[in-house]
C-alpha positions, 0 to 999 in steps of 0.5 A, a space after each residue: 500500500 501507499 502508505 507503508 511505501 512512503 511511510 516506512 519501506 522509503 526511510 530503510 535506507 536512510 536507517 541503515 545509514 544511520 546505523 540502524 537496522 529494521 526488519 519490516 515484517 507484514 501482519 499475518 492474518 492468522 491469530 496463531 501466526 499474529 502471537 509468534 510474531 508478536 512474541 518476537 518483539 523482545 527482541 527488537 529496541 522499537 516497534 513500529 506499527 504503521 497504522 493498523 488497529 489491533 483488539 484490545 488483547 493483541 495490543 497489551 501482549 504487543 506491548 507486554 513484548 515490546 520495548 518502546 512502541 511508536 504508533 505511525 497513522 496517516 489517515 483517520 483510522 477512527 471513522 469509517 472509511 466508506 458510506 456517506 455519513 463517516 459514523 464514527 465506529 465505537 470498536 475502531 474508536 476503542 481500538 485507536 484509543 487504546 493504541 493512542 494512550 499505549 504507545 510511546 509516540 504516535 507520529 501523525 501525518 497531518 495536523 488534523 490526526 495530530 489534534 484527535 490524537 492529543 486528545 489521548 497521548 500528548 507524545 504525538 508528532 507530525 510528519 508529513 508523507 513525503 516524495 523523494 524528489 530524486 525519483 519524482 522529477 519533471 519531464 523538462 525534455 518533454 516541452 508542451 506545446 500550447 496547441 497540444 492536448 491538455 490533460 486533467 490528471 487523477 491517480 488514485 484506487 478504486 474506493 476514492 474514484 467516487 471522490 472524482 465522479 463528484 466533479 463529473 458534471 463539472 468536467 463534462 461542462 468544461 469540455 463543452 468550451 474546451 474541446 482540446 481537454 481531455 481527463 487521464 485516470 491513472 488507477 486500478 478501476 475507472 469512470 465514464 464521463 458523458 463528454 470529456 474523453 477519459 484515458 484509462 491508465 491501469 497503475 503500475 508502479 514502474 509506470 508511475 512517474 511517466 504516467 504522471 509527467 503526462 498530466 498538465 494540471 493535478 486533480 484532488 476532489 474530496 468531500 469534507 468529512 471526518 474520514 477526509 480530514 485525515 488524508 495528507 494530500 499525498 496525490 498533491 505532492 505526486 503532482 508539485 513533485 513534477 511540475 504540476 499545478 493542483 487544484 484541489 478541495 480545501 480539505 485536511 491536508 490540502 489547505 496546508 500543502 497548497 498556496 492559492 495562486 502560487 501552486 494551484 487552487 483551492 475549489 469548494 464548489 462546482 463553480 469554483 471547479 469550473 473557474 479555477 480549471 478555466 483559468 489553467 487551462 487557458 493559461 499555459 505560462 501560468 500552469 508553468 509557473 505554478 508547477 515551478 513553484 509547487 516543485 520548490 514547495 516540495 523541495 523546501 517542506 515535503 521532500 524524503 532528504 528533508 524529512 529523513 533525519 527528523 524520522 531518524 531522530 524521532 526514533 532515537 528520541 524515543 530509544 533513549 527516552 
């Protein structure tokens, strides 16, 4: 999954630089399995669990075995991911707040997690999920004509293409007066729109990259609700980290990560999709500098060489506390 890519598997070199070693270990599902590997534990200085939630008797045996634990989550883990009202789940809250109160720090991903966090352990951190810009770079040899096709690009999985279909009104009526806009969907499943053309793109990590330095302007939709609020705007950073305006919903993470007007827009309503998107799309020098300043805003705030020794040092921290 994403997150375990960027929020841990990413770091291990860095780790091993710094002289120390990790062993990244994927839960088991059988309950047999999940004891013996917890019985592990003892052996290790830190445990760290990267977002997953356990029963209440699984995670006092973890800490019954473990050292020092550190809690890493990047999403609301205590609502309820899908449906359309994001009631809050008594055994996830249960769950979360167990893990919460338990460990020795929880490393939040946004600012929205940090706060519903410190309602239970005040030893919480924020660290944003991060590229590394020495893989994600702009295509500067691919010079884009401004007669050129112009592509509105999404990349994501199947449960958040809902959040794309939301604005597919407003992009079919933006085909209506840009017949040279197309949408691009990089993901493991699609969506039809009644008049933009939509190119399907099936993920592959090999591909990633190159699929997105085929976009001309990011796509970020989100509905403002408790789960929302707890993702870290990370489809933002694919795109600034390749010289990409956004546009994007004024939700969690979001309003952090962009400066409105200086690496993209936010849009809080189908008309002020259709305004922004308008703006780009009729302005080729500004989508070129929005997309410069967006991958400086990278560089400076959300980039895998900036954040790396603060990860490393969070732990050391709490190796010696």
């Amino acid at each position: 999954m994403a997150s375990s890519r960027y929020r841990v598997l990413q770091y291990i070199p860095f780790l091993e630089k710094a002289g120390i070693e990790a062993r990244v270990v994927v839960i088991p599902k059988l309950t047999l399995e999940r004891w013996r590997l917890f019985k592990t534990l003892k052996n290790y200085d830190i445990t760290f669990i990267q977002k997953k939630l356990f029963q209440p008797w699984e995670l006092a045996y973890i800490k019954l075995m473990a050292h020092k634990l550190i809690y890493d989550l990047d999403d609301a883990v205590m609502y309820r991911p899908a449906g359309d009202d994001y009631r809050r789940s008594f055994t996830r809250w249960l769950n979360f707040q167990a893990i919460a109160r338990t460990s020795d720090l929880v490393i939040a991903g946004n600012s929205y997690i940090m706060e519903e966090t410190r309602r239970y352990n005040n030893r919480v951190e924020f660290l944003p999920t991060v590229i590394d810009a020495e893989m994600y770079k702009p295509n500067d040899d691919q010079a884009i004509a401004i007669n050129d096709k112009i592509i509105l690009g999404w990349i994501g999985s199947k449960p958040n293409l809902k959040y794309l279909k939301d604005i597919g009104k407003t992009l079919d009526r933006l085909f209506l007066k840009y017949h040279d806009v197309e949408l691009k969907i990089v993901a493991d499943d699609f969506i039809r729109l009644e008049r933009m053309p939509v190119i399907e793109k099936r993920w592959r990590i090999e591909d990633e990259v190159t699929d997105l330095q085929g976009f001309d302007i990011g796509l970020m939709p989100l509905p403002d609700s408790p789960w929302t609020r707890g993702k870290c705007g990370f489809k933002l950073l694919q795109y600034m980290a390749l010289g990409l305006p956004v546009v994007c919903s004024p939700v969690g993470a979001n309003k952090e990560i962009v400066k409105e007007g200086q690496n993209g827009f936010l849009a809080n309503s189908p008309e002020e999709w259709y305004s922004k998107l308008s703006v780009l799309i009729e302005d080729f020098r500004l989508r070129k500098a929005m997309g410069r300043r967006g991958r400086e805003i990278l560089e400076e705030k959300y980039s895998l060489h900036h954040t790396a020794p603060i990860f490393i040092e969070l732990l050391r921290a709490v190796y010696k506390s």
